[in-house]
C-alpha positions in Angstrom: 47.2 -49.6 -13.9 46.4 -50.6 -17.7 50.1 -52.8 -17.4 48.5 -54.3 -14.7 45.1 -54.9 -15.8 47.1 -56.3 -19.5 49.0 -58.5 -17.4 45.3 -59.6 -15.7 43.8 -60.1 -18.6 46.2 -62.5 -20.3 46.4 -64.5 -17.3 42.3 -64.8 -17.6 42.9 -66.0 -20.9 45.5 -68.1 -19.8 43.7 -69.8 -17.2 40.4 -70.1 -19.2 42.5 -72.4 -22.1 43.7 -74.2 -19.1 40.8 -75.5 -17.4 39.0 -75.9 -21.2 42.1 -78.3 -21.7 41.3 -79.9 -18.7 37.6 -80.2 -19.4 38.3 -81.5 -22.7 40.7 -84.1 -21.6 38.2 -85.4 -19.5 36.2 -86.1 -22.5 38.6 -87.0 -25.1 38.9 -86.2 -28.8 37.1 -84.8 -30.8 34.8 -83.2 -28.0 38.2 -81.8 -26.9 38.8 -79.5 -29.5 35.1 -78.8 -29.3 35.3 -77.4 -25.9 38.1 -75.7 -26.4 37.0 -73.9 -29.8 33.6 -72.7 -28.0 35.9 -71.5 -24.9 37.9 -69.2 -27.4 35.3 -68.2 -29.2 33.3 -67.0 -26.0 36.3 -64.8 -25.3 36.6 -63.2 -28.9 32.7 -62.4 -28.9 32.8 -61.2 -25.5 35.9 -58.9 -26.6 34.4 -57.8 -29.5 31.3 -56.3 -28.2 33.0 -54.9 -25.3 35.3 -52.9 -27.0 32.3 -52.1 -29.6 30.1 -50.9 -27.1 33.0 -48.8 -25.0 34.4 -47.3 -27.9 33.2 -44.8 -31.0 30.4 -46.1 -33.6 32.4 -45.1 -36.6 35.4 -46.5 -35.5 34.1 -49.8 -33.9 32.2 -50.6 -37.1 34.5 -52.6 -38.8 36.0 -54.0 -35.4 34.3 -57.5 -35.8 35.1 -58.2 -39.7 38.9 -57.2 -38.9 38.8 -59.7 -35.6 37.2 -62.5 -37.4 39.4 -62.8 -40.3 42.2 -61.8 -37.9 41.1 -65.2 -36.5 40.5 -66.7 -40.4 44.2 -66.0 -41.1 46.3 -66.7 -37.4 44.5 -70.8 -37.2 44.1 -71.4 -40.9 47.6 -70.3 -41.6 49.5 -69.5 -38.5 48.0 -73.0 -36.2 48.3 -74.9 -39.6 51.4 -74.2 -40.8 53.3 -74.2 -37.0 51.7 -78.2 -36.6 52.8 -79.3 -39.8 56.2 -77.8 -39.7 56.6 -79.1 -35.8 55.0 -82.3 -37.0 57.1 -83.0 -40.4 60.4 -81.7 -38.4 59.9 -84.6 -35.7 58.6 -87.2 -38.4 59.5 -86.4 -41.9 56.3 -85.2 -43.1 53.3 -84.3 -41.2 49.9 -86.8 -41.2 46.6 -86.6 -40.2 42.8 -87.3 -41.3 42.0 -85.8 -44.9 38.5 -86.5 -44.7 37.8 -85.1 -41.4 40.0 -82.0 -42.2 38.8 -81.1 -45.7 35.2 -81.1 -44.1 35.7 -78.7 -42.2 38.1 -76.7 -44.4 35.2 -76.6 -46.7 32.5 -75.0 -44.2 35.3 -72.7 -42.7 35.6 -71.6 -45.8 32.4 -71.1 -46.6 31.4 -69.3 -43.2 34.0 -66.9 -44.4 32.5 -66.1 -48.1 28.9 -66.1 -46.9 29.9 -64.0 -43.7 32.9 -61.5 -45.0 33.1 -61.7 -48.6 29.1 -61.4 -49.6 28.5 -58.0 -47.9 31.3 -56.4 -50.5 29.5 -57.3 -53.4 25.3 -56.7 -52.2 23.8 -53.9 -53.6 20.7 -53.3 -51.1 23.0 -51.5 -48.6 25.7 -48.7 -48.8 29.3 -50.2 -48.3 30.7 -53.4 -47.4 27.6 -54.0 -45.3 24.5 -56.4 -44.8 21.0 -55.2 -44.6 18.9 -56.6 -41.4 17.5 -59.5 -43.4 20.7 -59.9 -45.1 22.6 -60.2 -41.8 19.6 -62.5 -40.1 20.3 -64.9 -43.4 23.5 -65.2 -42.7 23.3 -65.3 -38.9 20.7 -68.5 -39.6 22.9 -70.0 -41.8 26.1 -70.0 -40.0 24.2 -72.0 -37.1 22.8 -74.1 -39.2 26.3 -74.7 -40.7 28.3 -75.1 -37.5 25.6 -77.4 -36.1 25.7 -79.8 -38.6 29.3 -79.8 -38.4 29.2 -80.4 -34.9 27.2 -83.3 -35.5 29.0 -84.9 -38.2 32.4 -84.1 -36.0 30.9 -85.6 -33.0 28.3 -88.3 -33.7 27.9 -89.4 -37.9 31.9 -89.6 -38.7 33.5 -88.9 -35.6 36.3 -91.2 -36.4 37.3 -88.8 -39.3 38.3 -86.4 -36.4 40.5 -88.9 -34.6 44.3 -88.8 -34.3 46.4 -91.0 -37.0 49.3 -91.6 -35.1 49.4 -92.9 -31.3 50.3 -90.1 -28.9 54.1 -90.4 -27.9 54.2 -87.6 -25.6 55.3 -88.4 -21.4 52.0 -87.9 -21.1 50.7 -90.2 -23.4 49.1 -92.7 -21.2 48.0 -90.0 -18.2 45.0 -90.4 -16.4 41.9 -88.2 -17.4 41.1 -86.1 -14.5 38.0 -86.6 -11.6 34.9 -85.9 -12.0 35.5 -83.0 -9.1 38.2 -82.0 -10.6 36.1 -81.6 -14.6 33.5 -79.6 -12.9 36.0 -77.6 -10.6 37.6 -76.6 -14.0 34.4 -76.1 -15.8 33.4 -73.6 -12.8 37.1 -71.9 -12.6 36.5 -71.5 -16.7 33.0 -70.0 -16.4 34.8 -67.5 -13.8 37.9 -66.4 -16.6 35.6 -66.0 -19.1 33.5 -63.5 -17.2 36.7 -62.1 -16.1 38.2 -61.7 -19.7 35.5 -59.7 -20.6 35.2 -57.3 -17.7 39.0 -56.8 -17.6 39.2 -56.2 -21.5 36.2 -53.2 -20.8 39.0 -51.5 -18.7 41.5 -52.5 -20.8 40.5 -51.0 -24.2 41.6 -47.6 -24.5 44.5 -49.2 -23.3 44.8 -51.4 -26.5 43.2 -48.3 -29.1 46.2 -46.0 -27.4 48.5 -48.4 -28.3 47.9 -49.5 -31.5 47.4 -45.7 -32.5 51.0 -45.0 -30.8 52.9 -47.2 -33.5 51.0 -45.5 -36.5 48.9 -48.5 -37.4 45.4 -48.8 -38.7 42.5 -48.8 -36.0 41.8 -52.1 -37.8 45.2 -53.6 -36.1 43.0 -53.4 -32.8 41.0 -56.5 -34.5 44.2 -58.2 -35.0 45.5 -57.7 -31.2 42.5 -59.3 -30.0 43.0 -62.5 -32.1 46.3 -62.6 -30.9 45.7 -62.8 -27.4 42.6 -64.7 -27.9 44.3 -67.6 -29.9 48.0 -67.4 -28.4 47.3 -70.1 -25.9 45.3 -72.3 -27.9 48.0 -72.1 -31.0 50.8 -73.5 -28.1 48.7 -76.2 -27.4 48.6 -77.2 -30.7 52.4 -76.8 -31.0 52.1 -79.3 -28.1 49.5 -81.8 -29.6 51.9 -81.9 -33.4 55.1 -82.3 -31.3 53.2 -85.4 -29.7 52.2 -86.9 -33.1 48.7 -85.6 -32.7 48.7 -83.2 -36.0 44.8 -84.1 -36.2 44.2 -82.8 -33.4 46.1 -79.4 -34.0 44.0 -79.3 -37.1 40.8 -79.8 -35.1 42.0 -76.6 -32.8 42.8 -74.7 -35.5 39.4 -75.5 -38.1 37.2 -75.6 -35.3 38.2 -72.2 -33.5 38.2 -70.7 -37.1 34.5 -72.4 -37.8 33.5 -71.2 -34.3 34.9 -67.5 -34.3 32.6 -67.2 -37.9 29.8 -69.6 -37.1 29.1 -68.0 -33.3 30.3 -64.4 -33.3 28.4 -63.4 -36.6 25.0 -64.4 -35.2 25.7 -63.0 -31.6 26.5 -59.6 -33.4 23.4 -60.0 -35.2 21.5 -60.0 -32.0 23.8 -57.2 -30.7 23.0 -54.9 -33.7 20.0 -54.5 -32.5 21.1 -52.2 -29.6 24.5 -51.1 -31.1 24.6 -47.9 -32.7 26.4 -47.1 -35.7 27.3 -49.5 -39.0 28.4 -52.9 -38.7 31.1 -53.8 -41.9 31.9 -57.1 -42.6 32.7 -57.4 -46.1 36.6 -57.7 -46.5 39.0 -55.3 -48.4 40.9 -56.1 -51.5 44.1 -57.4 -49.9 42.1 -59.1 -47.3 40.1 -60.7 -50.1 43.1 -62.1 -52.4 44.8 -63.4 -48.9 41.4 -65.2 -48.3 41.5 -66.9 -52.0 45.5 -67.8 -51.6 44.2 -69.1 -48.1 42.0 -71.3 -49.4 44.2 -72.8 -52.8 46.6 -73.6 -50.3 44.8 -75.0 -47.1 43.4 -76.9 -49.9 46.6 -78.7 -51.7 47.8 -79.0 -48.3 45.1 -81.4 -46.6 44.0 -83.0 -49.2 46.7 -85.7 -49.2 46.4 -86.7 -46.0 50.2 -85.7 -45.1 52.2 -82.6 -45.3 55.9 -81.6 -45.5 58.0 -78.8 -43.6 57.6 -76.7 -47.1 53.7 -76.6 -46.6 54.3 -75.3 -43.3 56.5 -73.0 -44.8 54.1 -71.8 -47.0 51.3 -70.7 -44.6 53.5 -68.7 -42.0 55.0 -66.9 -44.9 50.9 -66.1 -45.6 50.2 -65.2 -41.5 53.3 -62.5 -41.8 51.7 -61.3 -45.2 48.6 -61.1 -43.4 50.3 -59.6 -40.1 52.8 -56.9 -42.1 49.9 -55.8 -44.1 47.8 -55.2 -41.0 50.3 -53.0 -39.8 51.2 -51.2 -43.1 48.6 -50.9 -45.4 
């Protein structure tokens, strides 16, 4: 019954990317990425708090730091590194929109000290945690932070956003779908999403079992949830770079990173109101010198405007550091 309800489960995920793709080709780039980022990022929340709420306090508490920066690590190193490497193997070297990208490197990376680095160095609360106004300030201020990027991404310098290249994928020139078809999807999403989240309630003793089975952390849990989460949005970045569309793989891969800080942080701040038990989101020391490597490198590597197969290199060597040390701590 759990293989089966696994096997449901991805397929909602599946299907939810799906019709987001669908919506968002409807209503092009950047609102593309937009819709699809938000679609993820419904799906991690709603994971996260399920499997909070379902599980133990003490175990749970640190479920949503290790998810989030589970997330962090598999789009700023794992989507970025697979689109440049697809894109500089078809093309020589890899080229996109600095400006648009380093903005929003910049507030992904600042979600993430704000967020998860902060609460390991406070002193008003015992461990690696956020008082209540602590947490509200930073619940307020990751809104506040993704909204305005929202607007600068969508309205004040949308064109930073765009693609460089022209699109040479079969289908480059396709149609964007009806108007009954957009809001057949948008209902068909609306339906996965509600799916993913009661199918992951059954599922998660399921994934705990698991994870416990091959002797890893109860942290690992957080990184199994990215995984499935952000599997079929990585592919269609894979999809977008092998196109010529490395902006747009970028745009997947900053936004759903912006929106799994930016969103799930202030939901759980609402949630901690009924949850019992701590809630610990400031990192641990390997975690914290993979965040800093992160950030030296995301950085050298946008800011030129092009990258080569070694940068790609460089940041999927980082995702198996990140993944190996999951697993073996």
């Amino acid at each position: 019954m759990l293989l089966l309800v696994a096997v449901l489960l991805a397929g909602s995920v599946l299907a939810a990317v799906h019709h987001a793709e669908v919506v968002a080709h409807r209503v092009g780039e950047p609102y593309g990425a937009l819709v699809l980022a938000v679609a993820v990022t419904v799906i991690e929340v709603g994971l996260i708090v399920t499997l909070m709420v379902s599980g133990d306090p003490d175990e749970a508490a640190t479920l949503a730091r290790d998810t989030v920066f589970a997330a962090l690590m598999i789009t700023c190193n794992g989507i970025l590194g697979l689109s440049v490497l697809t894109g500089a193997l078809r093309r020589g070297a890899a080229h996109f929109n600095s400006e648009g990208s380093a903005t929003a490197f910049a507030t992904v990376l600042t979600l993430a000290t704000v967020c998860l680095v902060l609460p390991s160095f406070t002193s008003s609360a015992t461990g690696p945690e956020f008082t209540g106004s602590q947490l509200a300030f930073a619940a307020v201020a990751s809104l506040a932070l993704y909204g305005l990027f929202v607007w600068i991404q969508t309205i004040r310098h949308r064109d930073y956003f765009l693609p460089v290249e022209k699109d040479s994928g079969e289908d480059a020139h396709a149609e964007p779908p009806s108007d009954r078809a957009t809001w057949t999807s948008l209902g068909l999403l609306l339906v996965a999403l509600v799916s993913v989240v009661g199918l992951a309630k059954i599922e998660s003793p399921g994934i705990e079992d698991g994870i416990s089975a091959i002797g890893a952390p109860a942290s690992a849990v957080g990184v199994v949830i990215a995984v499935l989460v952000l599997s079929p949005e990585t592919l269609a970045a894979v999809r977008n770079a092998r196109r010529g569309r490395v902006q747009t793989s970028l745009n997947l891969a900053f936004g759903s990173a912006m929106a799994s800080i930016g969103l799930t942080i202030p939901v759980l701040a609402i949630a901690s109101i009924w949850l019992e038990g701590p809630l610990e989101l400031g990192l641990g020391g390997t975690q914290l010198v993979l965040l800093v490597i992160t950030g030296l490198v995301g950085a050298l590597t946008i800011l030129p405007g092009r990258a080569t197969v070694q940068e790609g290199g460089v940041h999927l060597v980082l995702l198996f550091a990140f993944l190996f040390f999951a697993i073996h701590p």
